[in-house]
C-alpha positions in Angstrom: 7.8 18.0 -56.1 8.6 21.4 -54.4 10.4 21.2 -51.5 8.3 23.8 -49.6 10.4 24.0 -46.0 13.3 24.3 -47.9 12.2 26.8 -50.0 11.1 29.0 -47.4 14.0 28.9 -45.4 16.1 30.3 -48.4 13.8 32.8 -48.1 14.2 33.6 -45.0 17.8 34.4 -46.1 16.8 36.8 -48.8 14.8 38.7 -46.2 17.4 38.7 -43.4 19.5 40.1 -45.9 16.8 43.0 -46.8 17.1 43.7 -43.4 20.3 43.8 -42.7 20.8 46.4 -46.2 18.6 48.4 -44.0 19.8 48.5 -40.7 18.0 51.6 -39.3 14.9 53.1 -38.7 15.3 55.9 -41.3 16.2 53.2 -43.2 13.2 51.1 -43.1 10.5 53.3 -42.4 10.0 56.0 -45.4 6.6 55.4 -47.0 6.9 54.0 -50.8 3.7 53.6 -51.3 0.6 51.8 -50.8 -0.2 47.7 -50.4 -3.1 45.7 -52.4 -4.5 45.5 -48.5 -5.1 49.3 -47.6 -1.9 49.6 -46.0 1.4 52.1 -46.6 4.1 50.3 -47.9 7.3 51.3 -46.2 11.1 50.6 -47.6 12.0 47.4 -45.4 7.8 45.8 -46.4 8.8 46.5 -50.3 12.5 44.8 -50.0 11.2 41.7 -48.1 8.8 41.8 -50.5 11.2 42.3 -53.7 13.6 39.4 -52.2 10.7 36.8 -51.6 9.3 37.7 -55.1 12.5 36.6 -56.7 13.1 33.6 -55.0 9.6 32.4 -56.0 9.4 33.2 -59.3 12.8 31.4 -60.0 11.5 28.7 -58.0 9.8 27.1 -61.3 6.4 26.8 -59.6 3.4 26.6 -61.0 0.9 29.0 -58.7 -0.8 32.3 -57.9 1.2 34.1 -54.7 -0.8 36.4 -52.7 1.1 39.6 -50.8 0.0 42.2 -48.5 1.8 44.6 -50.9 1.6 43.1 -54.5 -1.4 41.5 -53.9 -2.0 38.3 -56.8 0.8 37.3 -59.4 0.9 34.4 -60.9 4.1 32.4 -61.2 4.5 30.1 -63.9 1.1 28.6 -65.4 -0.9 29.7 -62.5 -3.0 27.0 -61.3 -4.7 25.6 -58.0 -1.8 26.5 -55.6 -2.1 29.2 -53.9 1.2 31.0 -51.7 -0.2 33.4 -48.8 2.8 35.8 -47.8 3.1 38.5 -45.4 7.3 39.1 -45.9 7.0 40.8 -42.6 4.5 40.5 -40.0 4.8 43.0 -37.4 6.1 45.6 -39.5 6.0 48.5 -36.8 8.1 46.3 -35.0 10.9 45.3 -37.5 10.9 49.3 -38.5 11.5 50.1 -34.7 14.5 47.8 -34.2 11.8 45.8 -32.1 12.5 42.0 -31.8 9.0 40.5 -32.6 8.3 40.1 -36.4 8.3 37.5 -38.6 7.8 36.1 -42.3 4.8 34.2 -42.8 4.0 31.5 -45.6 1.4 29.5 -46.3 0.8 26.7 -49.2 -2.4 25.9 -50.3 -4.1 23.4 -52.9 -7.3 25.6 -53.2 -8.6 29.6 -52.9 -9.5 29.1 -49.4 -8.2 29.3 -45.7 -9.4 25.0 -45.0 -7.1 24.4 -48.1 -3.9 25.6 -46.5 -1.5 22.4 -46.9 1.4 24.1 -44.8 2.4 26.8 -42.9 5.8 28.4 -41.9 6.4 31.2 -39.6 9.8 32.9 -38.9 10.4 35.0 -35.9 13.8 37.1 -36.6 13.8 37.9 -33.2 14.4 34.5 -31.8 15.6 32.9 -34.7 12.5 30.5 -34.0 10.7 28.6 -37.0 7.4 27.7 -37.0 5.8 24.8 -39.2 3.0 22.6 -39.9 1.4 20.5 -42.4 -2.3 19.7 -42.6 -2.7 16.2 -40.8 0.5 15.9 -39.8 1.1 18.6 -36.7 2.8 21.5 -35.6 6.7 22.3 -35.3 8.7 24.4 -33.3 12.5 24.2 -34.8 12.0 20.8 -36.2 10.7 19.6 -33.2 6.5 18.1 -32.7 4.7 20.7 -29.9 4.6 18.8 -27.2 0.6 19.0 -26.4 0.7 21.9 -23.8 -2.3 23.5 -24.3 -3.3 27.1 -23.1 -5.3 27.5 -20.2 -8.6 26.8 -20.2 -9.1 30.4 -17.7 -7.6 33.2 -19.8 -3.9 34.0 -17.8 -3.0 35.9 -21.0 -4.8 37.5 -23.8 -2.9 39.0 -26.9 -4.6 41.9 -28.3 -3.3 42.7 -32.2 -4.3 45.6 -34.7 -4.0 48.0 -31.3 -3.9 51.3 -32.1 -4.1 52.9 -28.4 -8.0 53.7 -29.2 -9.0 50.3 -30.0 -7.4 48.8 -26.5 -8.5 52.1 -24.5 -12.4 50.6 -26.3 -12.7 47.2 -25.2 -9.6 46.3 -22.7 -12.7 47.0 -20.4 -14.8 44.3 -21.8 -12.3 41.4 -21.3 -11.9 42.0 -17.4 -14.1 38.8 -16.7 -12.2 36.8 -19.2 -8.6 37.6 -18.6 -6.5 38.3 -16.0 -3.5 39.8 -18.3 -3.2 41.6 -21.7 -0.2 41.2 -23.9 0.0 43.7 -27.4 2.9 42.0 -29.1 3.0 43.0 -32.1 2.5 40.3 -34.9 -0.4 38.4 -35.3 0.9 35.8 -37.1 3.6 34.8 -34.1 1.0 35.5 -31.6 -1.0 32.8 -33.2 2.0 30.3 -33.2 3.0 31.1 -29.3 -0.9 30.3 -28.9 0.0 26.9 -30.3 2.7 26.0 -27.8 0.4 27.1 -25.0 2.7 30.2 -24.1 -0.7 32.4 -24.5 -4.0 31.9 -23.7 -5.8 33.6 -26.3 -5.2 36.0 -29.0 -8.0 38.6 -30.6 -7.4 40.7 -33.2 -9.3 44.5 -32.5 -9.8 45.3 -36.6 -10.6 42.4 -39.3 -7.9 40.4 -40.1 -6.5 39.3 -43.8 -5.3 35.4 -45.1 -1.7 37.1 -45.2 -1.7 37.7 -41.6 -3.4 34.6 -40.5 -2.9 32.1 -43.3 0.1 30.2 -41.7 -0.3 31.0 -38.2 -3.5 29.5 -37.9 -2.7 26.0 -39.3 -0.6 25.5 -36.6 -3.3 26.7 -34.0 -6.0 23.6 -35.6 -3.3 21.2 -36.0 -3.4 21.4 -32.0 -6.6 20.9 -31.6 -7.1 24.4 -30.7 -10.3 26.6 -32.1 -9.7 30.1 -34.2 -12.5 32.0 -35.6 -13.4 34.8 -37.8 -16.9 35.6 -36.7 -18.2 38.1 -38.8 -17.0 36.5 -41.9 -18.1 32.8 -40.8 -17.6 30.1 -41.8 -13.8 29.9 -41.1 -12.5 27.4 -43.7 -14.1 28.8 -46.1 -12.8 32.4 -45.9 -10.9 33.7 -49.3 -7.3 33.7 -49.6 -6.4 36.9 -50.5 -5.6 40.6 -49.0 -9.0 42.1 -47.5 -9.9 42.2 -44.3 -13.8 41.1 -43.6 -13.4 39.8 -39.9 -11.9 40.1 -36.8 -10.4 36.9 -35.6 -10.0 35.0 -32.3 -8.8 32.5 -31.2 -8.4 29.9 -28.2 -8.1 26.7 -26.5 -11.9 25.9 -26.8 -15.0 27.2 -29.2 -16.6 28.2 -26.6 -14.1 30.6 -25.5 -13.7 32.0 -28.9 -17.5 32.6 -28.7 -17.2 34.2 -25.5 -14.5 36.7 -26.2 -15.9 37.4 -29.3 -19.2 38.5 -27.5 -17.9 40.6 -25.1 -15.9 42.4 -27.5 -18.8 42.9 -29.8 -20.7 44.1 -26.8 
């Protein structure tokens, strides 16, 4: 039986080392080409890739991984499992020497997002590691989050996918919701700091892919806690693999997801 935690850890070493073989920003940033998702692939999101590739596909597993760059390979005999990866989430970020990106995994026994079995998410900026398994809770270093929930009045909304237009669109529309904005930077740690209660809410301004959300958001219903994609409803059943076909939000209630999903649609 795969040792999943373990396995992702190791990984986390393969991509720390990417990193650290390309220290600067000229380093990482130079466009190599294009991802399965729409997105230019730069030099540090093709090494993280590369590394995490490897220590799969030595692994001896039996699955179909799904990447933001690579898109679907199968490892092994294929089969049922399915292995969501974004090497780095918050690329911008890790490119800019900017402490807020992370790897995100997630493990699945089926093709779609209610059939993620366990989530990991790394943050290489705090060295913090995020984890949970379906029906069995949420992690923070080991450790079972303690229960603090977010607010039930917005103190802090995270806005993702926030090219200066997007915010400049529908900051606006949140000013009876919120009382602050944070733009962070990665989606999938914004999702995890949701968990813990640090933020309130988080909203992502263009649709959102499994990769980004895969892990992330196991963590946010293992708490109890309500995420959404609402133009690509329903949630559970969304597909695990690189488009984007909803925004997503998510929060301490339904109700508030509904609500800041209306006024943003507004």
């Amino acid at each position: 039986m795969t040792d999943w935690l373990e396995l992702c850890r190791t990984a986390v070493d393969d991509v720390r080392l990417a990193l650290a073989e390309h220290p600067t920003r000229a380093d990482r940033e130079p466009v190599v080409g294009a991802g399965k998702g729409g997105d230019e692939t730069t030099a540090i999101d093709a090494a993280a890739e590369r590394a995490i590739l490897r220590r799969f596909e030595n692994a001896g597993i039996d699955a179909v991984l799904v990447s933001e760059e690579v898109g679907e390979v199968q490892l092994g005999a294929g089969g049922e499992t399915r292995i969501v990866v974004d090497p780095i989430d918050g690329s911008l970020n890790a490119k800019r020497g900017i402490g807020f990106f992370s790897m995100s995994i997630a493990v699945a026994d089926g093709p779609a997002m209610g059939d993620v079995a366990f989530g990991f998410v790394h943050d290489f900026g705090t060295e913090e590691e995020w984890t949970a398994t379906r029906g069995g809770g949420a992690y923070l270093n080991g450790h079972l989050l303690d229960g603090e929930r977010p607010k039930d009045e917005i103190e802090i909304l995270v806005f993702e996918a926030t090219q200066t237009a997007f915010v400049a669109e529908k900051a606006g529309a949140v000013v009876d919701l919120a009382y602050r904005l944070r733009i962070m930077g990665s989606l999938a740690l914004s999702l995890c700091h949701l968990a813990a209660g640090r933020v309130d809410a988080v909203c992502s301004l263009k649709p959102a892919r499994s990769v980004d959300i895969a892990a992330g958001q196991l963590l946010v219903r293992e708490q109890g806690l309500a995420i959404d994609l609402p133009e690509a409803a329903p949630f559970a059943a969304a597909p695990l693999d690189v488009e984007g076909r909803s925004r997503v939000v998510a929060a301490g209630t339904p109700d508030l997801c509904a609500q800041l999903f209306a006024a943003l649609s507004a």
